[in-house]
C-alpha positions in Angstrom: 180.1 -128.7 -5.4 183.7 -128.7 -3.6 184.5 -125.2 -2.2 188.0 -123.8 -1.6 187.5 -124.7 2.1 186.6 -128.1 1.7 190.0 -128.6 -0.1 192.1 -126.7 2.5 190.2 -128.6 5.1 191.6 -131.9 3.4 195.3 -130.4 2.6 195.0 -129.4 6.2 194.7 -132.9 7.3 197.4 -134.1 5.2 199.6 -131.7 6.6 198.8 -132.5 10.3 199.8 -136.3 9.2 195.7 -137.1 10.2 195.5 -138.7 6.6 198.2 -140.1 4.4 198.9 -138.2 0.8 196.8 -140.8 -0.9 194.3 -140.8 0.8 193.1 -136.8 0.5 194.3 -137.0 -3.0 191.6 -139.7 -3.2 189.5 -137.3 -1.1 190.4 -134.2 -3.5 189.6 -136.8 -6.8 185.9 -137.5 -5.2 185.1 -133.9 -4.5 187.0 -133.2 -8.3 184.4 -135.8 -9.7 181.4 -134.6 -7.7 181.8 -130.9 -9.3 182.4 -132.3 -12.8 179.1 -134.2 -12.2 177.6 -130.5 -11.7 177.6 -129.4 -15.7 179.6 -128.3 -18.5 182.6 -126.1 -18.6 184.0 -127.1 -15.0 187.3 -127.8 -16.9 188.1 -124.5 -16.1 189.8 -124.2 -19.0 192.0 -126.9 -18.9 191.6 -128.8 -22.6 189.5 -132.3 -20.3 192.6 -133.0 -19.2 191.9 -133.8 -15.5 195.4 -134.6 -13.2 198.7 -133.5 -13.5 201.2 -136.5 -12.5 204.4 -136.2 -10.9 207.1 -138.8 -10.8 210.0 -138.8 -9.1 213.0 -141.8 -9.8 216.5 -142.4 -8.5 219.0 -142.2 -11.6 221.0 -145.0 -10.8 218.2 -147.3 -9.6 215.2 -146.7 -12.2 212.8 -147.1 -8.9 210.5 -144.9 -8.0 211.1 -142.4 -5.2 207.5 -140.5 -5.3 204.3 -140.5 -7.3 201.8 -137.8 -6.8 198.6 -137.2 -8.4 196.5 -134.0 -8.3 193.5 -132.5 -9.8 193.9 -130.0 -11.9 191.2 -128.3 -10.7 193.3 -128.1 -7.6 196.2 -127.5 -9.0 195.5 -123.9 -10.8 194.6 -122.4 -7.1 198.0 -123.9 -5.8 200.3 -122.8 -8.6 198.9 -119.1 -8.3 199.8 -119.5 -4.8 202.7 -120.9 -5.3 204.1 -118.3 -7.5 204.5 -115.8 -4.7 207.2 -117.7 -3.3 209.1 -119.3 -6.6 208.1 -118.3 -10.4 210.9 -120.5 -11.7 212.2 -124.3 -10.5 214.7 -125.7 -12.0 215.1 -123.0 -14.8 211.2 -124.0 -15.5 208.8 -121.5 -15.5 205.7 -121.9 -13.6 203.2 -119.5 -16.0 204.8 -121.6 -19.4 203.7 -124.4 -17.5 200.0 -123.3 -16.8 200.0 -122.0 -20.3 200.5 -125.2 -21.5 197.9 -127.2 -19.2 195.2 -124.2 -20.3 196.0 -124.1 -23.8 194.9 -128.2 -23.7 198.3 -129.9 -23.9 198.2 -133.6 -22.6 201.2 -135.9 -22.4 204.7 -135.3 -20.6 205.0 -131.8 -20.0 208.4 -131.9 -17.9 211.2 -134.1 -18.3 214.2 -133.4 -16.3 217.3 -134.5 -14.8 218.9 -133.6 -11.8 222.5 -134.6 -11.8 223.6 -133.1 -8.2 220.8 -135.1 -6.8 220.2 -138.4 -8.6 217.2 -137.8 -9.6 214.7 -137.8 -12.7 211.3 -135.8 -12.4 208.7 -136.4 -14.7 205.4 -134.1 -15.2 202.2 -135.6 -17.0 199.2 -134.0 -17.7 196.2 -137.0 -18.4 
């Protein structure tokens, strides 16, 4: 079963630059898998729905500028975290947005457009 410090240990490394983002979020899928192997109810509450997708893509272009992918095991420790330094981006609250990946919604949860920058983000939960 993946621990919290077997995760840090891989965010860690992503950090340092030892590993590229793919590659721990591969790292973070395979430990994801390995504790959904365990049993039932590892879910933790989030409807089977198993990554939260980002996209990031230029305005003008239409190409991509990121993709990330991330557990959503994963992603419930980082957004509690993460609420200590910003509850709201964007004018999008951060606990609507766990609400909604708890409560079992699946499909594009974000949609927005950032005029100043160019740029359209996209959140998925699959």
């Amino acid at each position: 079963m993946a621990t919290a410090e077997e995760r840090m240990k891989i965010l860690k490394m992503i950090e340092e630059g030892k590993i590229s983002a793919e590659e721990g979020a591969k790292l973070l899928a395979t430990l994801s898998e390995r504790r959904q192997a365990v049993g039932p109810g590892t879910s933790r509450g989030f409807g089977g729905a198993r990554w939260l997708r980002v996209r990031v893509t230029d305005v003008a272009t239409g190409r991509a500028k990121a993709t990330v992918q991330l557990p959503l095991n994963l992603l419930d420790a980082g957004m509690k975290i993460g609420a200590h330094f910003a509850a709201e981006v964007n004018g999008v609250d951060m606990s609507t947005i766990m609400e909604a990946l708890r409560s079992g919604m699946t499909g594009k949860i974000i949609d927005v457009i950032d005029e100043k920058d160019g740029e359209h983000v996209e959140i998925f939960v699959e």
